[in-house]
C-alpha positions in Angstrom: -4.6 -6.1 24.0 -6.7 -8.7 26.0 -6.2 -9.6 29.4 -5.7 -13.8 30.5 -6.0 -15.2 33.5 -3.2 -18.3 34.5 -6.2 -20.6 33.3 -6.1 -20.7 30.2 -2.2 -21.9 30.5 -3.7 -24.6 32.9 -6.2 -25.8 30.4 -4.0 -25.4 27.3 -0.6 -27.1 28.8 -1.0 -30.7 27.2 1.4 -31.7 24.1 4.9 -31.2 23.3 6.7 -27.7 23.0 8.0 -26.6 19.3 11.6 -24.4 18.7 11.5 -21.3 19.1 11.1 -19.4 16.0 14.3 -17.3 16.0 13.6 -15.1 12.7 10.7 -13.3 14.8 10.6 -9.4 15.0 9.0 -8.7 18.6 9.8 -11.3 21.4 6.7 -12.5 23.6 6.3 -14.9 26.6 4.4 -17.9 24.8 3.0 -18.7 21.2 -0.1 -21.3 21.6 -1.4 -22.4 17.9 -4.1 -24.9 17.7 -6.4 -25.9 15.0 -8.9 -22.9 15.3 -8.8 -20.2 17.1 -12.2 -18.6 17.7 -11.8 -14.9 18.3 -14.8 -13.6 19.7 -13.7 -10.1 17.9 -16.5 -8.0 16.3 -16.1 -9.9 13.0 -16.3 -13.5 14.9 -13.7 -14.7 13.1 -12.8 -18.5 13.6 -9.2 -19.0 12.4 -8.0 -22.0 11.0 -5.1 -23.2 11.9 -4.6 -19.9 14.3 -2.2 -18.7 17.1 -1.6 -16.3 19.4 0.9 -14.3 20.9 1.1 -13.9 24.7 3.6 -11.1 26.9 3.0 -11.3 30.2 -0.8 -11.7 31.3 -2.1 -10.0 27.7 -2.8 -11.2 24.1 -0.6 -9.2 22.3 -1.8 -10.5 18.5 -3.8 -13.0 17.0 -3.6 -14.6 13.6 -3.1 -17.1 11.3 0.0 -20.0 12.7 2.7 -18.4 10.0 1.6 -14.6 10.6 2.3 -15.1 14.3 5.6 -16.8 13.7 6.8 -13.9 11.3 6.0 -11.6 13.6 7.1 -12.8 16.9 9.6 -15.1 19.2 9.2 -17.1 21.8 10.5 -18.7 24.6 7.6 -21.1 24.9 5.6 -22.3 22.6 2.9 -24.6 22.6 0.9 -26.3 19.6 -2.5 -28.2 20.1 -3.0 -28.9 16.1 -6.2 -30.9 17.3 -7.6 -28.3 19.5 -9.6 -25.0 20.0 -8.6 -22.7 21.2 -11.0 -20.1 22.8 -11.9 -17.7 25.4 -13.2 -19.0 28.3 -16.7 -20.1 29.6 -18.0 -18.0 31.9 -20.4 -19.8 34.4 -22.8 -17.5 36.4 -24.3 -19.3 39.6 -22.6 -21.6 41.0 -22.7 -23.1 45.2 -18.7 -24.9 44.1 -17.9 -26.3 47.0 -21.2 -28.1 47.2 -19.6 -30.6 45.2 -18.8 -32.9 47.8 -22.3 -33.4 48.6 -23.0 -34.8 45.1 -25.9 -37.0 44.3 -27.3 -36.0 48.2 -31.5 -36.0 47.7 -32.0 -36.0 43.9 -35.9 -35.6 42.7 -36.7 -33.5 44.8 -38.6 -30.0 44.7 -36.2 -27.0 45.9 -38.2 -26.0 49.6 -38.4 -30.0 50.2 -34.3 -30.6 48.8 -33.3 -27.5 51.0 -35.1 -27.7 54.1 -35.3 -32.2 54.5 -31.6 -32.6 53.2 -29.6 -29.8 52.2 -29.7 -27.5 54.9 -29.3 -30.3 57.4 -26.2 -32.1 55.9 -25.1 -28.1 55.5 -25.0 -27.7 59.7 -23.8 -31.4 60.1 -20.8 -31.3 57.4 -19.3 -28.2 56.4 -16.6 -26.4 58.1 -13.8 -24.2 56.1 -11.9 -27.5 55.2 -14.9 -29.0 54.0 -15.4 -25.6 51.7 -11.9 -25.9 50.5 -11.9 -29.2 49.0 -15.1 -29.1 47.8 -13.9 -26.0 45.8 -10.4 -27.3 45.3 -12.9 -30.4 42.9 -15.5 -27.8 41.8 -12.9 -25.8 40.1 -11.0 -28.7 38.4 -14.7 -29.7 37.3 -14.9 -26.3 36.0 -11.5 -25.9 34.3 -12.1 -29.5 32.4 -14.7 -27.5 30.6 -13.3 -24.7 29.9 -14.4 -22.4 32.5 -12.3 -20.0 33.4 -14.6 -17.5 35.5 -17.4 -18.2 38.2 -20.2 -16.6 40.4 -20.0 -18.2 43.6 -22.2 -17.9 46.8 -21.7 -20.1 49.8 -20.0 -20.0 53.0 -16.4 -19.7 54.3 -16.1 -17.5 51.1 -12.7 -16.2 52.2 -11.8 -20.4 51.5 -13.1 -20.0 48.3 -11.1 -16.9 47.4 -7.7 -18.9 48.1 -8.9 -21.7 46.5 -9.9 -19.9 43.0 -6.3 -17.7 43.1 -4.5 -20.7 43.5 -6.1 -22.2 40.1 -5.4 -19.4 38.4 -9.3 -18.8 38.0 -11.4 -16.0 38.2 -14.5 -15.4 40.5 -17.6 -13.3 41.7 -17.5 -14.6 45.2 -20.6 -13.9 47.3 -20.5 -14.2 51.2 -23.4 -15.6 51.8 -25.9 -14.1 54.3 -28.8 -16.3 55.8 -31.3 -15.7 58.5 -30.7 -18.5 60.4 -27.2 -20.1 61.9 -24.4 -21.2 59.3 -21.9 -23.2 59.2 -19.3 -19.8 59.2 -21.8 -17.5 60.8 -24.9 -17.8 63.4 -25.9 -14.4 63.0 -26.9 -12.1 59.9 -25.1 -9.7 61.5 -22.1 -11.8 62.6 -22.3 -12.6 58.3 -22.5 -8.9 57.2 -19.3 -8.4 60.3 -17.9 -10.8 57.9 -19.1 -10.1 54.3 -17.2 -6.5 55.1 -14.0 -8.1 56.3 -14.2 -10.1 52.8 -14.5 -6.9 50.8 -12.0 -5.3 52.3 -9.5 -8.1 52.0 -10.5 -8.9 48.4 -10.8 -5.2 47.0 -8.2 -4.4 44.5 -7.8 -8.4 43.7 -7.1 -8.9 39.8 -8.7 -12.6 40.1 -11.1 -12.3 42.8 -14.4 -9.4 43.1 -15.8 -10.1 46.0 -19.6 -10.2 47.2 -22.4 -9.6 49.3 -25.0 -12.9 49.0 -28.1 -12.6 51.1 -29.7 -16.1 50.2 -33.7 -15.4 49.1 -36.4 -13.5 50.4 -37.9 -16.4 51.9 -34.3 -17.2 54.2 -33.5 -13.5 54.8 -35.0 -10.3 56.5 -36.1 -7.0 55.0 -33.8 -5.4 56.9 -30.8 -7.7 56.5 -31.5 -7.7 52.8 -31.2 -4.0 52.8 -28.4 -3.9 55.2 -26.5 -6.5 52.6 -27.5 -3.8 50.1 -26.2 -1.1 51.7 -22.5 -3.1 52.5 -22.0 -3.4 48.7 -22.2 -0.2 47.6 -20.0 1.1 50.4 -17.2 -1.1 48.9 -18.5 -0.9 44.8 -19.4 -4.4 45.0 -22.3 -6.6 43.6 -24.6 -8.4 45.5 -26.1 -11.8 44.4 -28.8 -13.2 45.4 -31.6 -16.3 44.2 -34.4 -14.6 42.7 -38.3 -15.9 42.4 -37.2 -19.7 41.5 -40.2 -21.6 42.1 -44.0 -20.8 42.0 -44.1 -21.5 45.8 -41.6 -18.5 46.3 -43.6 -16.5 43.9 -46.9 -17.2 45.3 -45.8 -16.7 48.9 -44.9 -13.2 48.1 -47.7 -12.4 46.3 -50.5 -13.8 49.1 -48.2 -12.2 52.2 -46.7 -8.9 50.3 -49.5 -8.3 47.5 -46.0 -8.3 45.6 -43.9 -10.2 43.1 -40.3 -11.3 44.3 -39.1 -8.6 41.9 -41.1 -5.9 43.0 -40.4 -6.9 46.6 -36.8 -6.2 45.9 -37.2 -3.0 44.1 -39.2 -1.8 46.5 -36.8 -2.5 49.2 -34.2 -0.8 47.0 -32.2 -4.0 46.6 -32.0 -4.3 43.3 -30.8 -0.5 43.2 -26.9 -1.5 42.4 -24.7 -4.2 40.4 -26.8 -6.9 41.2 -26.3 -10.8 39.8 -29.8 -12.6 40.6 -30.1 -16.8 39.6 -33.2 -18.0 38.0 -35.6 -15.7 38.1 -38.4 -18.4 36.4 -41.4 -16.9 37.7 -42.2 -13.0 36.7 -45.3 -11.4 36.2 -45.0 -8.8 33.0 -43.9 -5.8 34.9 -41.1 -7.6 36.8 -39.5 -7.4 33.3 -39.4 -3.6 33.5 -38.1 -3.7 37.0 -35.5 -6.0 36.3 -34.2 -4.3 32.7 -34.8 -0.8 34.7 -32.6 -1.6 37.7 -29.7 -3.1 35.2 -30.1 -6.8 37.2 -28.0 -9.5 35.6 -29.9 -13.5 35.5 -28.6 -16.4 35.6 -30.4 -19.0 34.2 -29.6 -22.4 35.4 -31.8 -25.0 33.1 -30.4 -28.2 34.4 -31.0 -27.0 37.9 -34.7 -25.3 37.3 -35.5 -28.9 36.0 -34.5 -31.3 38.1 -35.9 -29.4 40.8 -39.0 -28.6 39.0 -38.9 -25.1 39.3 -39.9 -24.1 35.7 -38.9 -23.0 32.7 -37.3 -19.6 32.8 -38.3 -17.1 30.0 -35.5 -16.6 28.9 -36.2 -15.0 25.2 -38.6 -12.6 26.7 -35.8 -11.2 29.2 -33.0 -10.9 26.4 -36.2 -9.3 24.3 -36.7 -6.9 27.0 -33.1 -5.9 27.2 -32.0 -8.0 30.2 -28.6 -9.5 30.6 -28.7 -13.1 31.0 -26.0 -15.4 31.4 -25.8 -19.6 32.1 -25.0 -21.5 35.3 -24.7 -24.9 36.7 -26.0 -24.1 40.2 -24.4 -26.4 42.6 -24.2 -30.4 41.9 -26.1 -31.6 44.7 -29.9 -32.2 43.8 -29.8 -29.1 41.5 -27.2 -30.3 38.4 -25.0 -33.0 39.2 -22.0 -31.7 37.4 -20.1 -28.2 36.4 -20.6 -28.7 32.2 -21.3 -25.1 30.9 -21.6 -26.8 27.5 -24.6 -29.1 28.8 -26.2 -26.0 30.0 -25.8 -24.3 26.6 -27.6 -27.6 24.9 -30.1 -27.5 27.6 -31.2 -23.4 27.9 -31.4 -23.3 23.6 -33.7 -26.4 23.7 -35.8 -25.5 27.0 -36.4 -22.0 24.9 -37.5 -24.2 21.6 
């Protein structure tokens, strides 16, 4: 039995509903058949002409259009004969309500796009209602391409939280924790105070795992870094975080700490826990040990590492060393200017080529 989420009802509700079939042994909530169904099961089947039968929030059975309909009733049921039908896209760094600043200082390099534009427009524009619309788009942007679970760090995270149950989506929601005054918080500490709130409120949520997101090395303390380390495991949380992007980030560390990024957060026991780190595009060859050691999860974000020149991730040499690594969008302003997981699936398998 597989669990759903309510989006793949939103994504799937388009086209007329069919009679129920009244001969069915079992009764179910809803029959959706489409063209294929692509099962992701250990045999990676791709039915043609497929269905599946749903009771409650679970798949109950999958098959071919006439097994399901000799096997089961419905109250609902839902054909898409020119569709496919399959699970959902999972997108693993995203800023989502960043949306809203769209287009604001492409071609630039990442230190230059934060620091002249980005971090600016932050302190002038956002404010929680800013955060919820800029969701409320970034998850319609999301849904219209099948995604149906995000990894989210920004601020107001709380804003986010509502926004993502109301869709029906699912998210890794980071509270983001930056050493200098936010638009939510002016204070690490006042941002751990409330990172911990956000935990608490979010920690038995079927849709919603909440987060701890100190920004970077370069934005954030040792201390608070460890502190934000620290506040996940006390609730069984993760804690994202952006991870040795660019060569200037990488080289910075190396001249001030004689250290690699990596290194710099193993040694300060950060990456000691469920940990979700984006790009990670510049390692030396033992931060691939550290990284497979500590059980860190990447995510690689091609469109964004190139049109902020950050690199080419190496992304065969992780997955060859045994690291997790999934695909993101980043946020669409300056770093990808849209939410398509299935761009970033063209772009990672010919940036690897």
């Amino acid at each position: 039995m597989i669990r759903l989420t309510r989006t793949i009802v939103v994504t799937l509700l388009f086209g007329g509903s069919l009679p129920s079939q009244q001969a069915a042994q079992q009764a179910v909530d809803i029959i959706w058949t489409a063209r294929y169904v692509v099962t992701e099961d250990a045999q990676r089947r791709v039915i043609e002409d497929g269905a599946l039968a749903i009771r409650g929030d679970s798949i109950v059975d999958v098959g071919t259009a006439a097994e399901i309909a000799g096997k089961y009733s419905a109250r609902n049921q839902i054909n898409q004969p020119n569709a496919i039908l399959a699970p959902g896209l999972i997108n693993t760094h995203t800023h989502a309500a960043m949306s809203l600043f769209r287009g604001v200082a492409n071609d630039l390099k990442l230190q230059d796009w934060l620091e002249k534009f980005i971090f600016p427009a932050e302190a002038k524009n956002v404010d929680r209602e800013f955060v919820r619309w800029g969701t409320r788009l970034g998850l319609l942007e999301m849904a219209l391409s099948g995604t149906t679970t995000f990894a989210d760090m920004y601020y107001f995270e709380e804003t986010v939280a509502e926004e993502t149950r109301r869709a029906g989506m699912r998210g890794m929601l980071g509270q983001t924790v930056i050493g200098f005054p936010a638009p939510d918080y002016k204070t690490p500490d006042a941002a751990l105070a409330g990172a911990e709130t956000f935990l608490k409120a979010y920690a038995d949520d079927p849709l919603i795992v909440p987060a701890v997101a100190p920004h970077a090395i370069y934005t954030t303390s040792d201390d608070t870094l460890q502190a934000a380390r620290t506040l996940a495991d006390r609730y069984g949380k993760p804690l994202i975080i952006h991870l040795s992007e660019t060569k200037t980030e990488f080289d910075e560390a190396v001249q001030k700490r004689k250290k690699t990024p990596v290194a710099t957060l193993n040694d300060l026991g950060v990456l000691q826990g469920w940990t979700l780190a984006a790009h990670a595009v510049w390692l030396d060859p033992a931060d691939f040990g550290l990284l497979r050691t500590a059980g860190t999860g990447i995510a690689h974000c091609p469109s964004s590492n190139m049109m902020l020149a950050s690199g080419v991730a190496p992304v065969l040499k992780m997955l060859q060393a045994g690291i997790p690594v999934g695909l993101g969008t980043d946020g669409v302003a300056g770093s990808n200017n849209d939410h398509d997981m299935m761009e970033e699936m063209d772009l990672a398998a010919k940036l690897q080529r």
